[in-house]
SEGUKOL-893101 format. One record per residue (C-alpha): residue number from 1; x, y, z. Coordinates in steps of 0.25 Angstrom, whole numbers, plus 5000, padded with zeros to 4 digits. Layout:
+-----+------+-------+------+
: num : east : north :   up :
+-----+------+-------+------+
: NUM :    X :     Y :    Z :
...
+-----+------+-------+------+
! end
This chain:
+-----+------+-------+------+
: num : east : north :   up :
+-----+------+-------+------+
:   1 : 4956 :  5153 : 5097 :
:   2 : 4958 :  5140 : 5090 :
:   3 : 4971 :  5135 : 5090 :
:   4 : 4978 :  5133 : 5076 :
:   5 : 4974 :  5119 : 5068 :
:   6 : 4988 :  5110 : 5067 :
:   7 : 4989 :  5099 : 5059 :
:   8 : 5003 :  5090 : 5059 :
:   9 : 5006 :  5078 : 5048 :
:  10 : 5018 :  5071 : 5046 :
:  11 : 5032 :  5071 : 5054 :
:  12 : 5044 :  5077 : 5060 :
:  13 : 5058 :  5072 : 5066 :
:  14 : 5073 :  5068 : 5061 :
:  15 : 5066 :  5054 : 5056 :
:  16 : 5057 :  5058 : 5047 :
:  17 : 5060 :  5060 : 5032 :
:  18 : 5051 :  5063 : 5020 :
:  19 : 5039 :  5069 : 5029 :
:  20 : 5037 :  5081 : 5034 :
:  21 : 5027 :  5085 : 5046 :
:  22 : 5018 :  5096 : 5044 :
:  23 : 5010 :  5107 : 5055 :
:  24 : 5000 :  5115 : 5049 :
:  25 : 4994 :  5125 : 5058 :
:  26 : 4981 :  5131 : 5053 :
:  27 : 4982 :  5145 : 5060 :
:  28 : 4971 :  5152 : 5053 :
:  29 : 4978 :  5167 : 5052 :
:  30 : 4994 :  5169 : 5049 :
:  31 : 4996 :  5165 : 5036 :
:  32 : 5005 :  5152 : 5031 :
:  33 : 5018 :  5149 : 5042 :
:  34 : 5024 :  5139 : 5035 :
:  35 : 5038 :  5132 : 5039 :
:  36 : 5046 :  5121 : 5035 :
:  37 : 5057 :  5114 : 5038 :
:  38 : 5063 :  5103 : 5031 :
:  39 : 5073 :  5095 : 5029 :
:  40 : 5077 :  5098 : 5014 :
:  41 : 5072 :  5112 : 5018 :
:  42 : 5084 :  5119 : 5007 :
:  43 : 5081 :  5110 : 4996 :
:  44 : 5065 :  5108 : 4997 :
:  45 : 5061 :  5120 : 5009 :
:  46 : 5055 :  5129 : 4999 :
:  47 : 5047 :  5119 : 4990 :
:  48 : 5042 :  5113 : 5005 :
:  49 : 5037 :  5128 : 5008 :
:  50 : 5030 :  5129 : 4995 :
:  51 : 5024 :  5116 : 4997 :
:  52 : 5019 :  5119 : 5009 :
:  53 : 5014 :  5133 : 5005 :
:  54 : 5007 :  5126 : 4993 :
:  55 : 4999 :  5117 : 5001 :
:  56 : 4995 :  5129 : 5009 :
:  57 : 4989 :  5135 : 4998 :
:  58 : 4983 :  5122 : 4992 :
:  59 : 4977 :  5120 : 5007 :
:  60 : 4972 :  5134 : 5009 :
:  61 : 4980 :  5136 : 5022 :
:  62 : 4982 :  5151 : 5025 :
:  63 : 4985 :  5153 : 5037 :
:  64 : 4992 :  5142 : 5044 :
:  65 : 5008 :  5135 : 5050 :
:  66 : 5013 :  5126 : 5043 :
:  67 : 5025 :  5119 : 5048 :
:  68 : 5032 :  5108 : 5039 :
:  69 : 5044 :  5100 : 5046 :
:  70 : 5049 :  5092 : 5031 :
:  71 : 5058 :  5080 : 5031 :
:  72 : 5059 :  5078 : 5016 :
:  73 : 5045 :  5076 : 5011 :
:  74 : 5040 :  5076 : 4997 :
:  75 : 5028 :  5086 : 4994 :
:  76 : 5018 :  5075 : 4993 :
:  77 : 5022 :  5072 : 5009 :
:  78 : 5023 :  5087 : 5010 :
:  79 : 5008 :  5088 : 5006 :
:  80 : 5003 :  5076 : 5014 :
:  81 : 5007 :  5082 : 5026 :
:  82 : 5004 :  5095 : 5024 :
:  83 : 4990 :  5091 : 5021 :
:  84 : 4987 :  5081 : 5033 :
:  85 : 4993 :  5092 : 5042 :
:  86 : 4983 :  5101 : 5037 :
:  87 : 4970 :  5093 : 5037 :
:  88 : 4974 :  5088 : 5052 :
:  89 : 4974 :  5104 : 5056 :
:  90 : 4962 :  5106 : 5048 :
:  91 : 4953 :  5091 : 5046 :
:  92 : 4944 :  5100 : 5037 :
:  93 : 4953 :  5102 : 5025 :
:  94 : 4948 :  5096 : 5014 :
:  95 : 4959 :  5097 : 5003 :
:  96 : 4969 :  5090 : 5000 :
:  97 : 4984 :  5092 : 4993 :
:  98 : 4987 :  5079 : 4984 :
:  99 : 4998 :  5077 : 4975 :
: 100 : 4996 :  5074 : 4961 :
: 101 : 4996 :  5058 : 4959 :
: 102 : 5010 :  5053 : 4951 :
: 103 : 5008 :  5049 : 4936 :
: 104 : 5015 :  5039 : 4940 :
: 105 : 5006 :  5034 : 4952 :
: 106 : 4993 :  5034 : 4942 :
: 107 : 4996 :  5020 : 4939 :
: 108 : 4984 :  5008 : 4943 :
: 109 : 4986 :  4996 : 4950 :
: 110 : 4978 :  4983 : 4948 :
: 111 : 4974 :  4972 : 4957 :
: 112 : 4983 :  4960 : 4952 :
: 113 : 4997 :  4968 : 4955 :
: 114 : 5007 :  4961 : 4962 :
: 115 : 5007 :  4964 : 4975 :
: 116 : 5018 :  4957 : 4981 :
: 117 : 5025 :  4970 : 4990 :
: 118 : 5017 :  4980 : 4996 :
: 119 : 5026 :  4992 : 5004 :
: 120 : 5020 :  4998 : 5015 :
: 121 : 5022 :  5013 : 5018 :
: 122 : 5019 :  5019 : 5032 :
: 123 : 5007 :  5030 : 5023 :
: 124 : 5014 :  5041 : 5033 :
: 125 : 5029 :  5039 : 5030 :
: 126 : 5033 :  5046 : 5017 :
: 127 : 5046 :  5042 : 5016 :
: 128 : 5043 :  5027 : 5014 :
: 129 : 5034 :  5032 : 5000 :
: 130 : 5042 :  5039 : 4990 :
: 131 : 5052 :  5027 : 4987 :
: 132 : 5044 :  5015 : 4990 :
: 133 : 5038 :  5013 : 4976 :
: 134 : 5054 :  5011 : 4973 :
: 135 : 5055 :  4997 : 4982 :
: 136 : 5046 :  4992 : 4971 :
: 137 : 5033 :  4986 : 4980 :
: 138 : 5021 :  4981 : 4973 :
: 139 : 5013 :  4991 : 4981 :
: 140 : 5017 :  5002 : 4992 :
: 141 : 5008 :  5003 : 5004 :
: 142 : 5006 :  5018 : 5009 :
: 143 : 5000 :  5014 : 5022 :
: 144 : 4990 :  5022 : 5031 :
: 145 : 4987 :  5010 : 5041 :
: 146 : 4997 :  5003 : 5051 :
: 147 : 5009 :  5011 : 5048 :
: 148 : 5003 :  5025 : 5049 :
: 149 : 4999 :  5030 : 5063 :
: 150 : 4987 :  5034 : 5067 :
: 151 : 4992 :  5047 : 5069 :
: 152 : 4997 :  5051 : 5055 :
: 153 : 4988 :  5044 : 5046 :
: 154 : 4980 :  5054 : 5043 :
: 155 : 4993 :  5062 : 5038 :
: 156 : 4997 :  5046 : 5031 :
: 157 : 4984 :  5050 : 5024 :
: 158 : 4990 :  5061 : 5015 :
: 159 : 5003 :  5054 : 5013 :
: 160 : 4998 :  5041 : 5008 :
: 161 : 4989 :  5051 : 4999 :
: 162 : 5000 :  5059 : 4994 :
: 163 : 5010 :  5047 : 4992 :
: 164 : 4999 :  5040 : 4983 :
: 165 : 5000 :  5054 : 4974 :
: 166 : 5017 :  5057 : 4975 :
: 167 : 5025 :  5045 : 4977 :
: 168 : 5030 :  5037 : 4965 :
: 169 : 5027 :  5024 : 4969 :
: 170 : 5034 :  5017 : 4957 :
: 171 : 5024 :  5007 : 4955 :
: 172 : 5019 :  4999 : 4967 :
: 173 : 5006 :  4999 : 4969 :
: 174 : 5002 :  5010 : 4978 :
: 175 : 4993 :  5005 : 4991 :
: 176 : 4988 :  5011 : 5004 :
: 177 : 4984 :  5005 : 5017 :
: 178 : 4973 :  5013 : 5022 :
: 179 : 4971 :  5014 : 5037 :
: 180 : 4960 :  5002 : 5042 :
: 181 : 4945 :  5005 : 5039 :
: 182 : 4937 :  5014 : 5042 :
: 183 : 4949 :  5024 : 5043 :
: 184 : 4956 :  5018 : 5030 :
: 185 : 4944 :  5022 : 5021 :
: 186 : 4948 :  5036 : 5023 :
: 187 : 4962 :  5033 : 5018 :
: 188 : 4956 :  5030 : 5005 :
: 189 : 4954 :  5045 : 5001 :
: 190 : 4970 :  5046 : 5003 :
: 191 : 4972 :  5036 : 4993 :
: 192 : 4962 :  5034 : 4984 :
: 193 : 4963 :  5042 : 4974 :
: 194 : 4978 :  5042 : 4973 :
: 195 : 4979 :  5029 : 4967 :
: 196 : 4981 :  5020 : 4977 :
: 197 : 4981 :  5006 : 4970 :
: 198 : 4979 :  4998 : 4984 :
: 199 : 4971 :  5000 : 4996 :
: 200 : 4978 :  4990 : 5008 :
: 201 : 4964 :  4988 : 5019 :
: 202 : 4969 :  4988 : 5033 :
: 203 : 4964 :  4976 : 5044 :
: 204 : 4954 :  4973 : 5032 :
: 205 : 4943 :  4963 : 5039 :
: 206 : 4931 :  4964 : 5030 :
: 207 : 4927 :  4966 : 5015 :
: 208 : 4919 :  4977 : 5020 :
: 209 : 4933 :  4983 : 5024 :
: 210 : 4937 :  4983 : 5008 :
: 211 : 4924 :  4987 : 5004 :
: 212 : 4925 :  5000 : 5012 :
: 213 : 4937 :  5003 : 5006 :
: 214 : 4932 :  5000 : 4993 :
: 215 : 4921 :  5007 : 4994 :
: 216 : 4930 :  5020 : 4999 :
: 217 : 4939 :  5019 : 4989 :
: 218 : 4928 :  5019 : 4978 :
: 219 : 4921 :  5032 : 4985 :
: 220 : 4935 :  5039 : 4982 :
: 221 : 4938 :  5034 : 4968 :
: 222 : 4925 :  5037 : 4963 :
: 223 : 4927 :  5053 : 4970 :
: 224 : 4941 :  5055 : 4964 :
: 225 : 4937 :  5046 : 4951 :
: 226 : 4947 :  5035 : 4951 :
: 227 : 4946 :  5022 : 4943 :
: 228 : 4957 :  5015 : 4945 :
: 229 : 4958 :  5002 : 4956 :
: 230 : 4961 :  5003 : 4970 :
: 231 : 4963 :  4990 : 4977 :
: 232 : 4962 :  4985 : 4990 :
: 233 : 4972 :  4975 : 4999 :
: 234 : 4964 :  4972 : 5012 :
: 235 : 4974 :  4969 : 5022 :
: 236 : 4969 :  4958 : 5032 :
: 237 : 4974 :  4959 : 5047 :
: 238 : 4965 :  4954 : 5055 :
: 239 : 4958 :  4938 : 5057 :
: 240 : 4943 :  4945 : 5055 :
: 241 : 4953 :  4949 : 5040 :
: 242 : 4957 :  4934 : 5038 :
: 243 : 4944 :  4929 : 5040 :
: 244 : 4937 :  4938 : 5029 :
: 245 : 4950 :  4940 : 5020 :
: 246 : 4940 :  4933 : 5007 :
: 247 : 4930 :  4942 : 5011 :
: 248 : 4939 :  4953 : 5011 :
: 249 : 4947 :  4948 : 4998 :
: 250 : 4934 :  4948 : 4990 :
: 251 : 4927 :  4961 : 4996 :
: 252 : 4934 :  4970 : 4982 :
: 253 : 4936 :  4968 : 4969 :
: 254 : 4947 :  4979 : 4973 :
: 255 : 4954 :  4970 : 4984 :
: 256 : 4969 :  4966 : 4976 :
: 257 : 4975 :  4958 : 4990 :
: 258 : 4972 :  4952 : 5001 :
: 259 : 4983 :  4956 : 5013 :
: 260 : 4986 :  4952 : 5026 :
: 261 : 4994 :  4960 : 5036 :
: 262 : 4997 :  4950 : 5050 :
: 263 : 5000 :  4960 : 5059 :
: 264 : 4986 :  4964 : 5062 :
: 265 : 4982 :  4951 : 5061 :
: 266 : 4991 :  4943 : 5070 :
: 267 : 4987 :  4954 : 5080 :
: 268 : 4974 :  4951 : 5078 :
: 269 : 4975 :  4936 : 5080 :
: 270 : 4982 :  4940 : 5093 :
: 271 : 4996 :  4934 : 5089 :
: 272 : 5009 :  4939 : 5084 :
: 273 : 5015 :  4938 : 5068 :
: 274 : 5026 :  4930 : 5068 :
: 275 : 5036 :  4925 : 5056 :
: 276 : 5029 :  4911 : 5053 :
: 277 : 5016 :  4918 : 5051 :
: 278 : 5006 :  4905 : 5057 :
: 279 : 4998 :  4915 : 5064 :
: 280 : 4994 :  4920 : 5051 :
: 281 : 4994 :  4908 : 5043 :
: 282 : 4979 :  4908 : 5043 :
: 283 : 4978 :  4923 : 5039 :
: 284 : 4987 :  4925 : 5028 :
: 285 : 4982 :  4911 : 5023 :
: 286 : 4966 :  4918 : 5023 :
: 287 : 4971 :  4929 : 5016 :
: 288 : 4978 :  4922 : 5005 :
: 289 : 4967 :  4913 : 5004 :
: 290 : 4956 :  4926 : 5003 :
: 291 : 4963 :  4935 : 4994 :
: 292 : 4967 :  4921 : 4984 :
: 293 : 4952 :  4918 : 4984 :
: 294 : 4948 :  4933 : 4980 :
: 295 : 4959 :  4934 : 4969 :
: 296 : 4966 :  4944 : 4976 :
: 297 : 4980 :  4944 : 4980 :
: 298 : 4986 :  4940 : 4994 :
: 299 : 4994 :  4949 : 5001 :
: 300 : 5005 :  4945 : 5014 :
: 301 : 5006 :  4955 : 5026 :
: 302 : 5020 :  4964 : 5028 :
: 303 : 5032 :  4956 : 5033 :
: 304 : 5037 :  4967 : 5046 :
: 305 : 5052 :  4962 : 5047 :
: 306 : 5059 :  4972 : 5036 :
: 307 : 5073 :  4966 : 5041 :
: 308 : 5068 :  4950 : 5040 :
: 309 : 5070 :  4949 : 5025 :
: 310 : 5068 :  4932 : 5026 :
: 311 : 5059 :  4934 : 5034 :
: 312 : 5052 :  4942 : 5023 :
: 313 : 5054 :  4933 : 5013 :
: 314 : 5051 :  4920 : 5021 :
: 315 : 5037 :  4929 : 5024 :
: 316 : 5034 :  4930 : 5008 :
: 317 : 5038 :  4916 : 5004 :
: 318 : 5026 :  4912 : 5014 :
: 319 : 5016 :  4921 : 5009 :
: 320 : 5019 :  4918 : 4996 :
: 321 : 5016 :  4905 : 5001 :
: 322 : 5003 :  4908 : 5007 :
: 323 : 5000 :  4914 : 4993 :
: 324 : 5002 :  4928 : 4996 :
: 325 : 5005 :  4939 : 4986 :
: 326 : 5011 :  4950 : 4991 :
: 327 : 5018 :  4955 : 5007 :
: 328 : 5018 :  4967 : 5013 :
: 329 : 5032 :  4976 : 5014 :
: 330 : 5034 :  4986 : 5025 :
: 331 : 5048 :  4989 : 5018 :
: 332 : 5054 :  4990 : 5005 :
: 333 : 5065 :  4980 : 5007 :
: 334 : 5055 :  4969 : 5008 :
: 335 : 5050 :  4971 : 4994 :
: 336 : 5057 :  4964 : 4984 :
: 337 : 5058 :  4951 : 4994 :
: 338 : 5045 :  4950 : 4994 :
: 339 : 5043 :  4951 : 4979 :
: 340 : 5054 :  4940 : 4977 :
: 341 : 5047 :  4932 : 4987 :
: 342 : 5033 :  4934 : 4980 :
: 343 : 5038 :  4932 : 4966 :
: 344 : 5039 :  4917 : 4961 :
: 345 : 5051 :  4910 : 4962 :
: 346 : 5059 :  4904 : 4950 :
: 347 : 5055 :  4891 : 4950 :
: 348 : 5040 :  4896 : 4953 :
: 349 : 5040 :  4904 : 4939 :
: 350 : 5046 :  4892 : 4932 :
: 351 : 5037 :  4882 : 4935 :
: 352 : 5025 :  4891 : 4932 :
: 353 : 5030 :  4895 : 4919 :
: 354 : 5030 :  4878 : 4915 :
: 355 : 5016 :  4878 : 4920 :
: 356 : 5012 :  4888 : 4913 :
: 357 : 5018 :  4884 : 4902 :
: 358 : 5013 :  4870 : 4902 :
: 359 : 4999 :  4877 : 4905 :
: 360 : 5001 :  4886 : 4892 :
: 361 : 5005 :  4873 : 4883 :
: 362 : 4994 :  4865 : 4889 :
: 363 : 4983 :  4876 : 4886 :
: 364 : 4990 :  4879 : 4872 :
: 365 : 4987 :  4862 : 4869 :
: 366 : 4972 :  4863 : 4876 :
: 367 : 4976 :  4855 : 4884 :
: 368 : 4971 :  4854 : 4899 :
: 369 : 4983 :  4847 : 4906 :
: 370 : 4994 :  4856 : 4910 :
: 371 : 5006 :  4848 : 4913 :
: 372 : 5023 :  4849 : 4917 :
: 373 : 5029 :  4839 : 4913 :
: 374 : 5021 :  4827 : 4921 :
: 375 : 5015 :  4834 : 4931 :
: 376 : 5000 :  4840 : 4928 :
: 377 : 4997 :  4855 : 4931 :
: 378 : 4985 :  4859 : 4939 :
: 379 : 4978 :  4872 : 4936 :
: 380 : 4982 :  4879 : 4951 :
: 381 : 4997 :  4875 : 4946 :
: 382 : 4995 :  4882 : 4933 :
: 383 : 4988 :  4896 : 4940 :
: 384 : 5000 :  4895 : 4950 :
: 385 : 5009 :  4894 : 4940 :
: 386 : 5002 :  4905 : 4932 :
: 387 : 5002 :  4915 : 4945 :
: 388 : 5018 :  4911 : 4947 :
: 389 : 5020 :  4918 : 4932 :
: 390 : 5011 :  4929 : 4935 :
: 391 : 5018 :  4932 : 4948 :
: 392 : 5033 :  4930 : 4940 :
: 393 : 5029 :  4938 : 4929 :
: 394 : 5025 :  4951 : 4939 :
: 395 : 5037 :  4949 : 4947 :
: 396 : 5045 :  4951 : 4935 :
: 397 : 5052 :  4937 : 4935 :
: 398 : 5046 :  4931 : 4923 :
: 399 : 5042 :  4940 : 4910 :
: 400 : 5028 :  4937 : 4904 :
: 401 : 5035 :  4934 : 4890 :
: 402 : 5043 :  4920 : 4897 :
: 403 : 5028 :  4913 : 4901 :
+-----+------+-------+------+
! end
């Protein structure tokens, strides 16, 4: 006699909050067993129940045990975990139970957005999700790579999916890490056609890397018919990275920035990451260089001391020094740091606005000498001055109507 099919996703214990860990035993006779016990059992016990009975019904299960252990999850967690359990007791199960996509998630994206913060979220910890989109990051990173363990990604899977759907993200642009190639490209069906703005390519060291993805992700948007973009950050970690970052930069028309993470990659040279950052000079200086020369926008690697917040700060200054764009959160405290330190200073805006304004007067009198006061103005001076305008207008520190 075959012993009962069990399949197990998410987590128990006193630690946990906003999960819940779901057994499913497919026992072929018996009927439905279904019981729960939760932590808000008097006030949302019942609607739990129903849940589960629901998705028993949508799924087909007649005869099985089902055994719900809740800690305060939503019903879009609720269903995630319901449905990995199943399909790791039974791999054949072909449907699926998505929530319906927020109207207020139906919004598109484009490939000049300030990137400036992007927040990363372990894909398999709910409770970082529902009020990360209130920290206010330029984009929230729902992440199957690094911070998920082999273990549970496959269950990450249905999470990330059903987040994309159910969470209000207020805004920031939604991105997901996919897990490196060749095991990321199967990630793509959990995102894909849920509006997923950006794609973040993992250890990326080729354009051949990008051009798989992009080649996935065109498969899946012509099956589900959808027409708006889906971008792409390769993340370089590796020297084999550095030395084709142009290569990379340029393999897409899709590609919106050029990242670098250095802990890879200073494991890769054999050395150790340190604060002064000379052993990754050359790399974050390559990267710069490549994504500049392919129009696309240069993005820093995480700073991992959440408690060192000069240390953060001294970190963005120098990258904005290097010409980067954008850093890497892995909390929400380090978020508005990071967008003073990116936005231009004071001083920066009012300089620029004289050059523009004696660019403006000297186009106005045809003629082809800009000048302040006695000193000549180069055309580079101009485009910086003109960027520094653009950058103070998005960050809200100057209103289009004063240039």
């Amino acid at each position: 006699m075959k012993s009962p099919k069990i399949g197990i996703a998410g987590k128990s214990g006193t630690s946990v909050r906003s999960d819940c860990r779901i057994e499913i035993q497919l026992t072929g006779t018996g009927g439905l067993d279904i019981a729960v016990t939760s932590k808000v059992d008097q006030l949302y016990g019942g609607q739990i129940r129903e849940q589960i009975s629901g998705l028993a019904d949508h799924f087909k299960i007649k005869n099985a045990k089902i055994i719900v252990e809740d800690y305060g999850a939503l019903p879009f967690i609720i269903s995630a975990r319901f449905e990995a359990a199943l399909k790791i007791a039974d791999p054949d199960e072909k449907n699926s139970f998505v929530p319906e996509l927020l109207e207020q998630n139906k919004y598109g994206s484009h490939k000049e957005k300030m990137r400036r913060s992007r927040l990363y979220l372990p894909g398999n910890e709910p409770k970082f999700f529902v009020n990360a989109g209130l920290h206010k990051p330029d984009g929230i990173i729902l992440d199957l790579e690094d911070s998920v363990a082999p273990a549970e990604k496959f269950a990450a899977s249905f999470l990330v999916r059903n987040s994309l759907c159910a969470v209000d993200f207020y805004g920031a642009e939604r991105m997901v890490r996919i897990n490196q190639l060749p095991r990321g490209l199967e990630d793509l069906e959990f995102i894909v056609p849920y509006n997923v703005h950006v794609i973040l390519i993992p250890k990326c060291e080729s354009a051949e890397d990008v051009k798989k993805v992009e080649a996935k992700v065109e498969e899946i948007k012509k099956k589900h018919k959808i027409t708006s973009d889906v971008y792409f950050m390769p993340i370089i970690e590796s020297a084999k990275g550095v030395l084709k970052s142009f290569d990379i930069a340029t393999s897409s028309d899709h590609i919106c920035s050029l990242a670098i993470g250095l802990e890879d990659y200073t494991a890769d040279l054999g050395t150790q990451r340190t604060l002064e950052g000379k052993e990754s000079f050359f790399a974050r200086s390559m990267v710069v260089n490549a994504a500049r020369a392919a129009a696309v926008q240069p993005i820093d690697t995480v700073f991992s001391d959440v408690s060192d917040m000069d240390g953060l700060m001294a970190s963005v200054v120098e990258a904005k020094s290097l010409g980067f764009e954008g850093k890497g959160c892995i909390h929400p405290r380090q978020i508005d740091p990071i967008h003073k330190a990116f936005a231009p200073a004071p001083e920066e805006i009012e300089k620029a606005k004289k050059i523009v304004a004696a660019y403006k007067e000297a186009e106005k009198s045809g003629s082809g000498v800009v000048a302040l006061g006695s000193k000549m103005i180069d055309a580079p001076v101009v485009k910086r001055a003109q960027r520094t305008i653009r950058l103070a207008v998005q960050n809200g520190l100057l209103n289009e109507n004063e240039i």
